[in-house]
Gaussian input, Z-matrix of N, CA and C with variables (Angstrom, degrees):
# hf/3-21g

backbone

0 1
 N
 C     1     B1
 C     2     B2     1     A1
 N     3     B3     2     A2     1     D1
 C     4     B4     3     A3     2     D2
 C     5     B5     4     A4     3     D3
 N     6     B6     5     A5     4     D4
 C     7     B7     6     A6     5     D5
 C     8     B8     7     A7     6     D6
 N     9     B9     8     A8     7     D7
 C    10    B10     9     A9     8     D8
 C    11    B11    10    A10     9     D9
 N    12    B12    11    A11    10    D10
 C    13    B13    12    A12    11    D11
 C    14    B14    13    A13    12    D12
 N    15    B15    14    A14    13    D13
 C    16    B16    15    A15    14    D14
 C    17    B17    16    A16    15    D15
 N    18    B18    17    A17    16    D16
 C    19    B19    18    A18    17    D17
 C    20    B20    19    A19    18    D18
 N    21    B21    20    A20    19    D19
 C    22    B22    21    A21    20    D20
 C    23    B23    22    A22    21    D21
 N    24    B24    23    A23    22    D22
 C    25    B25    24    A24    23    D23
 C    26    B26    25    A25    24    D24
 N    27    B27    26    A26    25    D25
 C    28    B28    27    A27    26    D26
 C    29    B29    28    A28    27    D27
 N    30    B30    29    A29    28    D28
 C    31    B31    30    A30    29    D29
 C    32    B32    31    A31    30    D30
 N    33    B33    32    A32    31    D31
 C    34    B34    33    A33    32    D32
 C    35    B35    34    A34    33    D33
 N    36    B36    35    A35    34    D34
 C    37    B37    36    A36    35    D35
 C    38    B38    37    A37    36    D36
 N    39    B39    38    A38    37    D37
 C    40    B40    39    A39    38    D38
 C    41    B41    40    A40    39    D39
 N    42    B42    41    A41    40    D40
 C    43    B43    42    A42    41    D41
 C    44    B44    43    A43    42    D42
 N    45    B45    44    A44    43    D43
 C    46    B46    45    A45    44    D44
 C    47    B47    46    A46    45    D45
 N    48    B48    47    A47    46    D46
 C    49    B49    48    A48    47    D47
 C    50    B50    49    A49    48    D48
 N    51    B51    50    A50    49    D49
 C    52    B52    51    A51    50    D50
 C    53    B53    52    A52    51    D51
 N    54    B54    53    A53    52    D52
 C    55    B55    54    A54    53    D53
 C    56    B56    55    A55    54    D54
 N    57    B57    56    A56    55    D55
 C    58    B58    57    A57    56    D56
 C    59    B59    58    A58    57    D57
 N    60    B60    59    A59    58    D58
 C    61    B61    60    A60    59    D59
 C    62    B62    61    A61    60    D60
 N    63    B63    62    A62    61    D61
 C    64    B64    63    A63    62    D62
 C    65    B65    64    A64    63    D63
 N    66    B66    65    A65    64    D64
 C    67    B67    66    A66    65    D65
 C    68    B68    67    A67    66    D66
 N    69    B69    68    A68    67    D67
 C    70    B70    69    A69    68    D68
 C    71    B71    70    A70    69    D69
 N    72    B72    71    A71    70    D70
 C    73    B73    72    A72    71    D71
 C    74    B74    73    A73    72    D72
 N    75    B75    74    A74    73    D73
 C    76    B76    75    A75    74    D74
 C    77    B77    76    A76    75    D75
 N    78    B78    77    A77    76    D76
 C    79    B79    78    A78    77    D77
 C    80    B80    79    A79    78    D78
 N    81    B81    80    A80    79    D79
 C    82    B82    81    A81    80    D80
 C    83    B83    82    A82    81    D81
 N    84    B84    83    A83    82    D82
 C    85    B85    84    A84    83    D83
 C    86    B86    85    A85    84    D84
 N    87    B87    86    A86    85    D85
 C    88    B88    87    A87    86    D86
 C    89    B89    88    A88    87    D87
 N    90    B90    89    A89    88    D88
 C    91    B91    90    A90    89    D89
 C    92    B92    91    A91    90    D90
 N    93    B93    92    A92    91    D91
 C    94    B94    93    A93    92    D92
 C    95    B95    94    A94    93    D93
 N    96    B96    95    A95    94    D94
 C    97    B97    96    A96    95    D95
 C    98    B98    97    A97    96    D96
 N    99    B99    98    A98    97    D97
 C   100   B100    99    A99    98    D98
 C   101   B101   100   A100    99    D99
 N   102   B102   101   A101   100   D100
 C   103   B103   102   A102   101   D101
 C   104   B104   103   A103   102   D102
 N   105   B105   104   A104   103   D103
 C   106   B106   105   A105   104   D104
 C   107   B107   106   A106   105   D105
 N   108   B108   107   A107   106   D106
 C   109   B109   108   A108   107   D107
 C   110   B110   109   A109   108   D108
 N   111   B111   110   A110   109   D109
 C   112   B112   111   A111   110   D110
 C   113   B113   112   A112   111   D111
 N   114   B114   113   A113   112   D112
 C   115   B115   114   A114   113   D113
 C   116   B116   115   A115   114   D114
 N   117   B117   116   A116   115   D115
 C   118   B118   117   A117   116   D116
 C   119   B119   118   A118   117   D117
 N   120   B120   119   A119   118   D118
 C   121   B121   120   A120   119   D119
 C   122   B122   121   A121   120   D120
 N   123   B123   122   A122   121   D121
 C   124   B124   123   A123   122   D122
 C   125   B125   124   A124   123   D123
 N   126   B126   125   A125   124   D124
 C   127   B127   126   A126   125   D125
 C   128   B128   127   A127   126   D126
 N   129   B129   128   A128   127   D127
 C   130   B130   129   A129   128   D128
 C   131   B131   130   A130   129   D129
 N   132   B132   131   A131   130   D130
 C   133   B133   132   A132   131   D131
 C   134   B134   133   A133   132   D132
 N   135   B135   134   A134   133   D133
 C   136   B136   135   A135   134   D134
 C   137   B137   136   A136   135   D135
 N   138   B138   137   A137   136   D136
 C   139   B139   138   A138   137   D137
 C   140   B140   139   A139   138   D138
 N   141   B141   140   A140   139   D139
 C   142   B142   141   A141   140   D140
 C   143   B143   142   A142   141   D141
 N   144   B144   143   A143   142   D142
 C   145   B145   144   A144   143   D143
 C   146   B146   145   A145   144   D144
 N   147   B147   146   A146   145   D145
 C   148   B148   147   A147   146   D146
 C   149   B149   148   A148   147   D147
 N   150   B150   149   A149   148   D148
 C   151   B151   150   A150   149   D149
 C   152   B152   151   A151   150   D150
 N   153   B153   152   A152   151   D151
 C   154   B154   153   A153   152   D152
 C   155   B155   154   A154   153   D153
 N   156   B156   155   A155   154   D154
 C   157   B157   156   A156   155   D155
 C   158   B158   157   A157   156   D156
 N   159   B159   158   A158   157   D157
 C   160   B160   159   A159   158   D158
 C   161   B161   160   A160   159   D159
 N   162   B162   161   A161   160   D160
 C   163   B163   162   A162   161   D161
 C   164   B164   163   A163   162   D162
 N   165   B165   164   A164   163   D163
 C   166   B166   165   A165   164   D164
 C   167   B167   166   A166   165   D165
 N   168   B168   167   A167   166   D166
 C   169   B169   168   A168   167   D167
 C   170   B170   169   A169   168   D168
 N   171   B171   170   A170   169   D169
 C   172   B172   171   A171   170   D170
 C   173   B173   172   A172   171   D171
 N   174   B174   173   A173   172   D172
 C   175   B175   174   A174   173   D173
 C   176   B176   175   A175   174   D174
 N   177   B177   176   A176   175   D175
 C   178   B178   177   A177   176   D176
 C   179   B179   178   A178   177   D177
 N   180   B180   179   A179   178   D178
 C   181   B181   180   A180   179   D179
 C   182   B182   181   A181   180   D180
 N   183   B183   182   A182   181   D181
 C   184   B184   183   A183   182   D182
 C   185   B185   184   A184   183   D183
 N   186   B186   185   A185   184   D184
 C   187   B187   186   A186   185   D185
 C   188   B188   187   A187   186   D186
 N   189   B189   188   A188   187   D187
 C   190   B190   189   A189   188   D188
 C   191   B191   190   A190   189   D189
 N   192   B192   191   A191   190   D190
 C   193   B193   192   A192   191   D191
 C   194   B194   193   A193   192   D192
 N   195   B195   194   A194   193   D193
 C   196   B196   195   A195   194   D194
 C   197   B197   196   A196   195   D195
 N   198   B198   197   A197   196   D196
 C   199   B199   198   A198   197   D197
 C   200   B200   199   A199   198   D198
 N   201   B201   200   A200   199   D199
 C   202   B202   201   A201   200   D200
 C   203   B203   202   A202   201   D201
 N   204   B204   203   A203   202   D202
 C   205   B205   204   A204   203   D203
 C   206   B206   205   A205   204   D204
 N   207   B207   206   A206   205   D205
 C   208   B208   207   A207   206   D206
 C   209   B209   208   A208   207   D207
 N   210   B210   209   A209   208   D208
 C   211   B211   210   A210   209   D209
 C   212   B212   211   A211   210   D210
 N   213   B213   212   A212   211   D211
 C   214   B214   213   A213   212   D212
 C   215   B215   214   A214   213   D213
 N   216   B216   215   A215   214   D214
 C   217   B217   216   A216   215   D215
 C   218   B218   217   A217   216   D216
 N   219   B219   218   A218   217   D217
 C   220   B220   219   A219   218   D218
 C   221   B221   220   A220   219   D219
 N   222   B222   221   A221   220   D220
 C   223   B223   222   A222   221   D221
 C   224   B224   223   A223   222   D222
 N   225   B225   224   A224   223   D223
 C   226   B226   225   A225   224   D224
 C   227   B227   226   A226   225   D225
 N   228   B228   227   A227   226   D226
 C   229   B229   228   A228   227   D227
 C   230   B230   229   A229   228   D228
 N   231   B231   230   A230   229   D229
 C   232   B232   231   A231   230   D230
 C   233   B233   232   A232   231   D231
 N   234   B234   233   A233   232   D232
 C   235   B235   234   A234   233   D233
 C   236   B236   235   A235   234   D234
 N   237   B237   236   A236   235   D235
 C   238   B238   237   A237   236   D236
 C   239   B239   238   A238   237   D237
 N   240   B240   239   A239   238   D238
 C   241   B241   240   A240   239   D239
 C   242   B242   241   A241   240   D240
 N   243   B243   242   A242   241   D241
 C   244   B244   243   A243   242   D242
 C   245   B245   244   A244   243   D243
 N   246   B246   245   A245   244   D244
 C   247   B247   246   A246   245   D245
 C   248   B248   247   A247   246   D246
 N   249   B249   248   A248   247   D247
 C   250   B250   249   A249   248   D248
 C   251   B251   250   A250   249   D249
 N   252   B252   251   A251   250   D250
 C   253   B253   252   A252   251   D251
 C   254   B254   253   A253   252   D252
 N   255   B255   254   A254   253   D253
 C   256   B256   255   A255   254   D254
 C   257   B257   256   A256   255   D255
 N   258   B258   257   A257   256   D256
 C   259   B259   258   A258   257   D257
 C   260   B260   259   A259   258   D258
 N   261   B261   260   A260   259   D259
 C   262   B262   261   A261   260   D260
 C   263   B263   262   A262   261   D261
 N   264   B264   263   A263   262   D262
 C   265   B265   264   A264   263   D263
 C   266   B266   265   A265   264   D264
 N   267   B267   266   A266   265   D265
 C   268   B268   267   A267   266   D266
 C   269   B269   268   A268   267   D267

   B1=1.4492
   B2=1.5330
   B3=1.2217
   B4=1.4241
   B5=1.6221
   B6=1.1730
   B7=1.8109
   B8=1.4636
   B9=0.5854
   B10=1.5471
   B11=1.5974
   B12=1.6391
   B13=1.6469
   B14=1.8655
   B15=1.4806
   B16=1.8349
   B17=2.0530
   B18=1.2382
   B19=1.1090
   B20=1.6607
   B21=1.5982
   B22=1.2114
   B23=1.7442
   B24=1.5652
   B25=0.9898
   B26=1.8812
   B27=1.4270
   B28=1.0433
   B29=1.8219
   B30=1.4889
   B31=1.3366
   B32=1.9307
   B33=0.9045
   B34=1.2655
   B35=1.8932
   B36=1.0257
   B37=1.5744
   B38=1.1062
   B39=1.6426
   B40=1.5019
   B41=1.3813
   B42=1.8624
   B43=1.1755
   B44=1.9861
   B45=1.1873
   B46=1.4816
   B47=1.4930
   B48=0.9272
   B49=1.8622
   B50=1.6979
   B51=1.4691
   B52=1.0253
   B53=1.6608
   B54=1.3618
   B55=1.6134
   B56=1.2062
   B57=1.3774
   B58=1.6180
   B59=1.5361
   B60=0.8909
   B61=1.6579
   B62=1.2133
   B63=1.1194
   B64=1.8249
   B65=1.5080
   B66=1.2899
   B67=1.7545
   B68=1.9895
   B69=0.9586
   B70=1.2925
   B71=1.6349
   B72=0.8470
   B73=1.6785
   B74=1.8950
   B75=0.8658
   B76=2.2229
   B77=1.6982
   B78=1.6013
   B79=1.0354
   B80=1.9455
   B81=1.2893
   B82=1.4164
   B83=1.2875
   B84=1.6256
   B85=1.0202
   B86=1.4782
   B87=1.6207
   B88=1.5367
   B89=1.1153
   B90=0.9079
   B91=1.5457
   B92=1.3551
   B93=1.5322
   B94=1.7204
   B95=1.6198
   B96=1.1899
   B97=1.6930
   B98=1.9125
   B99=1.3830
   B100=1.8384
   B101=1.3566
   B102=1.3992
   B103=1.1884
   B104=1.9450
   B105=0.8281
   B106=1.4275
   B107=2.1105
   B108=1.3652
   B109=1.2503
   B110=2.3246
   B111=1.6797
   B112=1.1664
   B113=1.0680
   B114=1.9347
   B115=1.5261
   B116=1.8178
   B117=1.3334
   B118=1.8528
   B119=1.6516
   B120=1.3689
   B121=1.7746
   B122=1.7414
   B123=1.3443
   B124=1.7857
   B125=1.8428
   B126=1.0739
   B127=1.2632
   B128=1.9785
   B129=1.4101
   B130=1.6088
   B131=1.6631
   B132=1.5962
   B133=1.4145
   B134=1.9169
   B135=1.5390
   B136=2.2691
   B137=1.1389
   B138=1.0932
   B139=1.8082
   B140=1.9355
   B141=1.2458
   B142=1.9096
   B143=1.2824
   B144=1.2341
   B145=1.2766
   B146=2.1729
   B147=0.6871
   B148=1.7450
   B149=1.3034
   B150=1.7341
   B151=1.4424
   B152=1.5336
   B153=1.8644
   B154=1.2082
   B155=1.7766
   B156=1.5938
   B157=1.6383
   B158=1.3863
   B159=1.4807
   B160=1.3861
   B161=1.1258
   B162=1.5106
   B163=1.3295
   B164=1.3935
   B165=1.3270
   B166=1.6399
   B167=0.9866
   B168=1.2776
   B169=1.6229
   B170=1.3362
   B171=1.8394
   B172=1.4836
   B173=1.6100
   B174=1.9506
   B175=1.5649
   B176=1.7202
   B177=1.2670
   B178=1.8710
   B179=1.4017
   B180=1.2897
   B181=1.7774
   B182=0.9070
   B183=1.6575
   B184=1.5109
   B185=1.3353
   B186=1.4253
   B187=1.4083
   B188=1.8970
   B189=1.1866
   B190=1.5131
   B191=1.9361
   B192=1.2391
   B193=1.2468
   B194=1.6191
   B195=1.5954
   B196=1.3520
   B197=1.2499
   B198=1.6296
   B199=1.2921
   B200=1.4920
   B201=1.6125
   B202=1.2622
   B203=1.5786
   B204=1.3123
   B205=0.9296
   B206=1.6502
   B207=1.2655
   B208=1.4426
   B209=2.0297
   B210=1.5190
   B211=1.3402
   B212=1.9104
   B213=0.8013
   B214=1.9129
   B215=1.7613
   B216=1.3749
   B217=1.1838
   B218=1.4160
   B219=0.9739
   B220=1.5657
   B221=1.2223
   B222=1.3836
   B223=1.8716
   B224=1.6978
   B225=1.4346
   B226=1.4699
   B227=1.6930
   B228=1.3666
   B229=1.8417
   B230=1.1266
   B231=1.5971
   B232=1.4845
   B233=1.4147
   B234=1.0695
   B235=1.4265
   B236=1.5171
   B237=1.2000
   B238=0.9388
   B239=1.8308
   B240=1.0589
   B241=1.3067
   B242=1.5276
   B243=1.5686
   B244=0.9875
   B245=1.7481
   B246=1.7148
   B247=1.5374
   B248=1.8281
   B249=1.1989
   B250=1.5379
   B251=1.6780
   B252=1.5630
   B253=1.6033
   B254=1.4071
   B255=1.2487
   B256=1.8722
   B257=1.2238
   B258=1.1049
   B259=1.5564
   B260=1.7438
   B261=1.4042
   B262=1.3044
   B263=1.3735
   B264=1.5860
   B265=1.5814
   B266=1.8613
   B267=1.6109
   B268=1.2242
   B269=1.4501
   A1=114.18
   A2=116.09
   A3=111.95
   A4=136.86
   A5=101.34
   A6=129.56
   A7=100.67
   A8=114.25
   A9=112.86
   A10=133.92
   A11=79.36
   A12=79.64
   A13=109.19
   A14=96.90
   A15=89.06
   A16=112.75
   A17=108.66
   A18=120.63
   A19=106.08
   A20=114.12
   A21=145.07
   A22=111.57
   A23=112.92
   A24=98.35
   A25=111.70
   A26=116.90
   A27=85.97
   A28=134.16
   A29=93.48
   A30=113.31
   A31=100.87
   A32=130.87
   A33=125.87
   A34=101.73
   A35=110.28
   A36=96.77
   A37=112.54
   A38=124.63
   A39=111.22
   A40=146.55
   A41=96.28
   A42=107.99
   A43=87.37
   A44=116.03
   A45=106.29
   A46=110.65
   A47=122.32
   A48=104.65
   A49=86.51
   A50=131.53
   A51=120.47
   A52=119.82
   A53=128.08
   A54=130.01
   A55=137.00
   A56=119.48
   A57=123.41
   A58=115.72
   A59=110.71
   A60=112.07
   A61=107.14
   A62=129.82
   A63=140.76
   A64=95.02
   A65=112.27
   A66=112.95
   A67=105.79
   A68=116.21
   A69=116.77
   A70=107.06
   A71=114.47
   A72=120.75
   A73=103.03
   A74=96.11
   A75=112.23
   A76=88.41
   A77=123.46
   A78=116.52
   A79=103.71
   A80=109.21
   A81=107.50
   A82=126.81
   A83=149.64
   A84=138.20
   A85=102.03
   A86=106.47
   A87=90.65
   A88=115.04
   A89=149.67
   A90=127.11
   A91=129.12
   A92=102.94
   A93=100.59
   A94=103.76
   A95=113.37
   A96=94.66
   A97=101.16
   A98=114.75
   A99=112.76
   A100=112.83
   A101=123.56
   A102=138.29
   A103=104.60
   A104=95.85
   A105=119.42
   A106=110.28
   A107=90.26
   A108=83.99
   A109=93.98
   A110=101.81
   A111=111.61
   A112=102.68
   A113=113.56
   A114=133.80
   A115=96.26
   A116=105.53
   A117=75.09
   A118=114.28
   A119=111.24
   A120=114.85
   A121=107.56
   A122=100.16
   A123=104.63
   A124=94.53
   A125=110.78
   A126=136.57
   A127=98.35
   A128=92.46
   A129=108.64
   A130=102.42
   A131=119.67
   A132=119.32
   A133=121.85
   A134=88.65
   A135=95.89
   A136=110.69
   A137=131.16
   A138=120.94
   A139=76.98
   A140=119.39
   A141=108.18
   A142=111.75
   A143=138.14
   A144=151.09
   A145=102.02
   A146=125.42
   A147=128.27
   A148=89.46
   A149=115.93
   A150=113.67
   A151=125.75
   A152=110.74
   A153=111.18
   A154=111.55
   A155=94.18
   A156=98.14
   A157=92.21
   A158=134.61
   A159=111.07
   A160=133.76
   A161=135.06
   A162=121.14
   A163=122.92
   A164=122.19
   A165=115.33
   A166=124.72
   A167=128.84
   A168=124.76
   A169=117.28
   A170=122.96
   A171=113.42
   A172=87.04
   A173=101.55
   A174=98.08
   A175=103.68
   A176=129.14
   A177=122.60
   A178=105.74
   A179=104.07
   A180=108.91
   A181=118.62
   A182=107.81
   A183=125.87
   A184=110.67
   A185=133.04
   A186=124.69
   A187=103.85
   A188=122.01
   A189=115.50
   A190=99.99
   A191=119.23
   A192=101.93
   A193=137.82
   A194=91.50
   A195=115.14
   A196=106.82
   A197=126.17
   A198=110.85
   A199=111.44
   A200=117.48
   A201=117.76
   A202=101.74
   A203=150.65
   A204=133.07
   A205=117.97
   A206=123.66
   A207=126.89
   A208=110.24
   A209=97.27
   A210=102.32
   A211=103.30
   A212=90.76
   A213=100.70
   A214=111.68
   A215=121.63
   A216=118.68
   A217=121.82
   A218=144.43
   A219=156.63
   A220=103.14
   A221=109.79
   A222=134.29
   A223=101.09
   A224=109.84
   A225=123.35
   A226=105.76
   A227=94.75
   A228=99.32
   A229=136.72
   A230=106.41
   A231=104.46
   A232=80.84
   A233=150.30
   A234=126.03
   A235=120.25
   A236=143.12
   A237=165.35
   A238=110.14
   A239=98.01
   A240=121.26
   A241=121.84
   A242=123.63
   A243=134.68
   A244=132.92
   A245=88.99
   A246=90.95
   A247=112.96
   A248=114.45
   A249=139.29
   A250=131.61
   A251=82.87
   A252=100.77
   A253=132.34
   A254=109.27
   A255=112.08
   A256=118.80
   A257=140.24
   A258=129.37
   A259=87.54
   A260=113.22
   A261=113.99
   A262=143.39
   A263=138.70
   A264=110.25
   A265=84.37
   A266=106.26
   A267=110.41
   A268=136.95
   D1=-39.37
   D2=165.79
   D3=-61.70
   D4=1.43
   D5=152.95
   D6=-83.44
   D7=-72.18
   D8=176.15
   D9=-31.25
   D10=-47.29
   D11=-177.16
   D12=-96.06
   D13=-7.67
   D14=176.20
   D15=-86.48
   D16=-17.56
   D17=-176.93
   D18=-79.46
   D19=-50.96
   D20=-176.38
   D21=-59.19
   D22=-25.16
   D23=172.97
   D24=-116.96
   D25=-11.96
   D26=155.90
   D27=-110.46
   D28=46.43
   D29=166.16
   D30=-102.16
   D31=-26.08
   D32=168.43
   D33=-77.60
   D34=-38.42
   D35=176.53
   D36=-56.27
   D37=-65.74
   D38=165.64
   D39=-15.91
   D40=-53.59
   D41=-150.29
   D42=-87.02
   D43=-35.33
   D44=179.15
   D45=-58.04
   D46=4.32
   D47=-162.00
   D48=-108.16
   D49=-20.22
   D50=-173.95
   D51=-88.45
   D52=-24.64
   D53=115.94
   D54=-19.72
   D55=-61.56
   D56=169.64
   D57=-77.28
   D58=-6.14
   D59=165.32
   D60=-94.59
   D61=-38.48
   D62=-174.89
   D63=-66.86
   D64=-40.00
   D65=-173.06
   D66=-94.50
   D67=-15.42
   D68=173.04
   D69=-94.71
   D70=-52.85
   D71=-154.82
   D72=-103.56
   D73=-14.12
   D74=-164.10
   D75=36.31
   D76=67.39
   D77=145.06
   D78=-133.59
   D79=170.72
   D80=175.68
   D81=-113.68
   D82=123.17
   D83=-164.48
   D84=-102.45
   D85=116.81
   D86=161.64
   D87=-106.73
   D88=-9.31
   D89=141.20
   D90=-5.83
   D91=-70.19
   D92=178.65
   D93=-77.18
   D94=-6.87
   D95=178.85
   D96=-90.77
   D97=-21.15
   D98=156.92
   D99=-55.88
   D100=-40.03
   D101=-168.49
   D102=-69.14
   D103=-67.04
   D104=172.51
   D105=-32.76
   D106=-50.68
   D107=-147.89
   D108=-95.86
   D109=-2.69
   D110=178.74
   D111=-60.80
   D112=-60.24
   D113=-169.14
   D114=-58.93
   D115=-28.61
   D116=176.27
   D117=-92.70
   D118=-13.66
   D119=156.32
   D120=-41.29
   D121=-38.01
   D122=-161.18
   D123=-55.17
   D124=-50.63
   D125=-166.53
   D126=-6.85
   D127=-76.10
   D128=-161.05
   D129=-61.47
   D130=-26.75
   D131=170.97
   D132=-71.05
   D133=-34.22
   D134=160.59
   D135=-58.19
   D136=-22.75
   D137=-140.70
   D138=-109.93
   D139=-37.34
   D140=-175.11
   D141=-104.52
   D142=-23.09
   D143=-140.56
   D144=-108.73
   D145=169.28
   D146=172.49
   D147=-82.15
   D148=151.11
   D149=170.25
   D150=-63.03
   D151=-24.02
   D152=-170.94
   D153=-55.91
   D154=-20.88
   D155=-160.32
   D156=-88.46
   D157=-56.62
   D158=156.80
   D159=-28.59
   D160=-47.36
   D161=173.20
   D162=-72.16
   D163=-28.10
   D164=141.41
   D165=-33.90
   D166=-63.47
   D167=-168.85
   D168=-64.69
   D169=-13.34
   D170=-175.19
   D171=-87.12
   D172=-58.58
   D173=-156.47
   D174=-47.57
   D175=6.96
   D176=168.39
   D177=-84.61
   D178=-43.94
   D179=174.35
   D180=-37.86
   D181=-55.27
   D182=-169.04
   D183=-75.00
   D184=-49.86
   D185=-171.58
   D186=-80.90
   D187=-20.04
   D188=168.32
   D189=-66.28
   D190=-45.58
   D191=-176.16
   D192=-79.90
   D193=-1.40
   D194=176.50
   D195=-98.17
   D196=-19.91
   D197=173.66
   D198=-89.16
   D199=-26.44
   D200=179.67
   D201=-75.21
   D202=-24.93
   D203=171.52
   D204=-89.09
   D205=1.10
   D206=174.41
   D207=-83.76
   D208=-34.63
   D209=-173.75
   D210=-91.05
   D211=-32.55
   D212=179.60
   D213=-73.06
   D214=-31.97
   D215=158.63
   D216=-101.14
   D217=19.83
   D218=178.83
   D219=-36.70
   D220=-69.34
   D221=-178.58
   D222=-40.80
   D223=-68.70
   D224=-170.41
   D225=-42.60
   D226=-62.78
   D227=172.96
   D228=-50.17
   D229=-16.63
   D230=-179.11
   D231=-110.42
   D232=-56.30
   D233=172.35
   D234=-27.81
   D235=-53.38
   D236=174.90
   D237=-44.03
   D238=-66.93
   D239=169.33
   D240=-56.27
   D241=-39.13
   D242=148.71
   D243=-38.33
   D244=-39.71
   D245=-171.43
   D246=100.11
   D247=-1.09
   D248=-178.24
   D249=-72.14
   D250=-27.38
   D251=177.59
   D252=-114.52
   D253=127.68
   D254=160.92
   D255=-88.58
   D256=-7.93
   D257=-126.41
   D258=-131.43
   D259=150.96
   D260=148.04
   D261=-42.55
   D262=154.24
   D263=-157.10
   D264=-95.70
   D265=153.53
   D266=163.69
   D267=-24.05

């Protein structure tokens, strides 16, 4: 169960941010909902695998989706940062 519940919860982290962005921003990220639904792929590899190797496989999730979303919003942020923007980020 403790596969379960480390995989289990940050597949609910994911998956909430793509709701509260839909309700903040009325845009949708799928990214974190790929993200989301990878970490619950992880699932069946926690439950056989040592945990260390589970926690590898999310923290990859996580830094692929942090790098794809650092380079994919770049523009937005410095817009943002500028003072330039109204709009939701892409």
């Amino acid at each position: 169960m403790p596969a379960v519940a480390l995989c289990g919860g940050v597949v609910l982290y994911a998956l909430a941010h793509v709701p509260f962005r839909r309700r903040n921003t009325q845009s949708f990220s799928v990214p974190r909902l790929l993200a989301g639904l990878a970490c619950l792929a992880v699932i069946p590899l926690a439950l056989q695998a040592a945990a260390l190797v589970a926690l590898a496989a999310l923290a990859l999730i996580w830094i692929t989706l942090i790098a794809y979303e650092t380079i994919r919003l770049a523009a937005y942020r410095q817009e943002v940062r500028s003072g330039r923007t109204h709009g939701a980020p892409p």
